[in-house]
N, C-alpha and C positions, 0 to 999 in steps of 0.2 A: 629405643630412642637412639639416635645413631648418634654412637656419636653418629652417624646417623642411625647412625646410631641409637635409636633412641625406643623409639616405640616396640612395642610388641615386635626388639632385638634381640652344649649338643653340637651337635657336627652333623653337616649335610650329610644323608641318606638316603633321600630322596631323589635326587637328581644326576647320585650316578650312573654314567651310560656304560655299553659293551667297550672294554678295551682300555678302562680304566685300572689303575693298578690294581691287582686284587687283593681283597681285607682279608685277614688272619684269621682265619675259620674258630682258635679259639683264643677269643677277645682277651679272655683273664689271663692267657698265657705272658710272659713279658717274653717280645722277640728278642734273642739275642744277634741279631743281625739283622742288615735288609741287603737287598739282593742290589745289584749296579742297577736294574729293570726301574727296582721302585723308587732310589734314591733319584733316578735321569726325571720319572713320571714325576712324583713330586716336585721339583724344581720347575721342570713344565710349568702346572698346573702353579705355581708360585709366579711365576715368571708373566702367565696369561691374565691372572688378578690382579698384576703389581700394572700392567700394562693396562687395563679395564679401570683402573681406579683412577689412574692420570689420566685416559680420554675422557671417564667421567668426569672429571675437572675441568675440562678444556671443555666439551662440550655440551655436557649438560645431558638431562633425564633424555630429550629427544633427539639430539643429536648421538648417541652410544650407536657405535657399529661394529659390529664383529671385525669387518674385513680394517677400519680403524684402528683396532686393540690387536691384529695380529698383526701390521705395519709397526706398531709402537713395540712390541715386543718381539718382534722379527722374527716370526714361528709361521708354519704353514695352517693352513686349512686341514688337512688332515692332524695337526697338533691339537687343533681345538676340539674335534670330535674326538679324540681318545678319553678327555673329559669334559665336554658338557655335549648337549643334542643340541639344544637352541641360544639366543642369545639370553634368554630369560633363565637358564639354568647359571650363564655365568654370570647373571647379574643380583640373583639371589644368592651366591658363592659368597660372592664380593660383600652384600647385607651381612650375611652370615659372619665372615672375617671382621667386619665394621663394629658388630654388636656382639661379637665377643668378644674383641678387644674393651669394648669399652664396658663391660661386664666384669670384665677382670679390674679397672678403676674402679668401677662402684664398691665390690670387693676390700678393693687395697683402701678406698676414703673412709669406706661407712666402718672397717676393723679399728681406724684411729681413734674413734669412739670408747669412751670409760665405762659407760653405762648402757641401759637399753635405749632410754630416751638420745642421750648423744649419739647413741648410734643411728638409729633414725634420722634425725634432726641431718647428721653427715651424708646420709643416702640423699635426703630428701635436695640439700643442696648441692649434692656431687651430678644428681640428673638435673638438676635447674642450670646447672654451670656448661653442662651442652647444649643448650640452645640458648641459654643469655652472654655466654663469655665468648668475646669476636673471634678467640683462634680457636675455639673447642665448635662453635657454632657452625662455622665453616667445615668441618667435617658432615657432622650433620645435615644439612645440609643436601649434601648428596644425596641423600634419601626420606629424609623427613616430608617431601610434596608427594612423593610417589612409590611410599613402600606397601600403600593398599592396593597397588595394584598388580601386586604381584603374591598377595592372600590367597586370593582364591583357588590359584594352581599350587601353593605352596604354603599352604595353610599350617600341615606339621611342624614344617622348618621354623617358619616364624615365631609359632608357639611354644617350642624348645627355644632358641633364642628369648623371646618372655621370661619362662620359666627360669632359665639360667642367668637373666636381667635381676628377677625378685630376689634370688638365691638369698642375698646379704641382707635383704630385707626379713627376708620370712625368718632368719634368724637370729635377726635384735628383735623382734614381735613379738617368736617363740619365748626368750629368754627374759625378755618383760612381763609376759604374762606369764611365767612359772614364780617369777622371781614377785609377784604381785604391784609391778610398778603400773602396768596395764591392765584397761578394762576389757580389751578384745578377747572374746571367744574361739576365733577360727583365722590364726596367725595368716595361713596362706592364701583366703581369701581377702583378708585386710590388704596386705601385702600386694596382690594383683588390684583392687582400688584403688590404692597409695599409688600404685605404679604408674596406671592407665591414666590418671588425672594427670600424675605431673610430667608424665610422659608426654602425652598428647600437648599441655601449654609448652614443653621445652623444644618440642617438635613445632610447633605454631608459631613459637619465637625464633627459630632459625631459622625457618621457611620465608618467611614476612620480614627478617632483619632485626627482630628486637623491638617493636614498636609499642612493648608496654615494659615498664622500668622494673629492674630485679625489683625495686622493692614494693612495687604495684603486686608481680606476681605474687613473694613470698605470704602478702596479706592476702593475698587472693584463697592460697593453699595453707597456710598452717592455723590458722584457727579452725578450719574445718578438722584438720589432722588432730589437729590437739583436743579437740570434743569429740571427736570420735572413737580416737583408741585410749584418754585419758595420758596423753602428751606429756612429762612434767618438761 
């Protein structure tokens, strides 16, 4: 849910090309340094998404052009092929950065919770709050009309982003159902229904502009949630 965050929103893997900086063969090690090569590529590659995210604002899902995003970030053509092949590898980068930022909110809302139910209860309206609240929505936005279309070539990535979306979820679910506050059997499946519902309305209300009232939705989704997993 993007912020756009939003929906089925790990670290790209998939879409790195020849010539990108190269990964640390061993991952567990912690590097004590990075070399001038990888600090320059990183900033690049910061510089080409910071630049990709303002054309995306300016001009929308069909208006995005490469040769737009390297004017805006005043890099060549050959800067952009060191990290991405296509424009659709840098436009899934950009998902990617969008939904794990806002992964890391769900995170930080749904831990303010005392309990398991508050915890939930704070998931549930920290993803409603991206696509019904006018500045959170507007990120959203950016990709809420047109992040399935870019599933099918990058199916993985997306579903890591999910995955790392539920995280906060699957573990007030878990910790309600040990602790016997909840009825649910299978936290991390509850947890991806929780998500994919309120996802998809928080997605449908930033896309559309909000045209049904927080609190149409809220009754829309928590009684359901609340018979479901035994909600207090």
């Amino acid at each position: 849910m993007t912020s756009a965050s939003i929906e089925a929103p790990s670290r790209l893997t998939s879409t790195t090309p020849r010539g990108a900086a190269p990964k640390d063969p061993s991952p567990c090690r912690v590097r004590e340094y990075n070399t001038a090569a990888e600090i320059k590529a990183r900033a690049e590659r910061r510089r080409l998404l910071t630049a990709a995210k303002l054309v995306l604002q300016r001009g929308g899902w069909w208006g995005f052009k490469v040769d737009s995003v390297l004017r805006e970030a005043r890099l060549s053509t050959r800067s952009f092929y060191r990290h991405f092949q296509k424009k659709n590898d840098l436009l899934v980068a950009l998902l990617e950065s969008e939904l794990g930022a806002a992964a890391e909110v769900l995170e930080r809302k749904t831990a303010a919770g005392d309990t398991p139910s508050a915890r939930v209860r704070a998931y549930i309206h920290a993803t409603l709050d991206m696509g019904c609240r006018t500045e959170l929505a507007k990120k959203s936005f950016l990709f809420a009309s047109h992040w399935r279309e870019l599933l099918p070539e990058y199916s993985q990535t997306i579903d890591n982003c999910a995955v790392q979306m539920q995280a906060p979820l699957v573990a007030a679910l878990t910790d309600g159902m040990q602790r016997g506050e909840f009825t649910c059997e299978d936290p991390v499946a509850d947890a991806a229904a929780i998500f994919f519902m309120v996802g998809h309305i928080a997605a449908d209300q930033a896309a559309l502009g909000g045209t049904t009232s927080r609190a149409e939705v809220e009754h829309m989704v928590m009684p359901l949630i609340t018979r479901g997993i035994g909600l207090h």
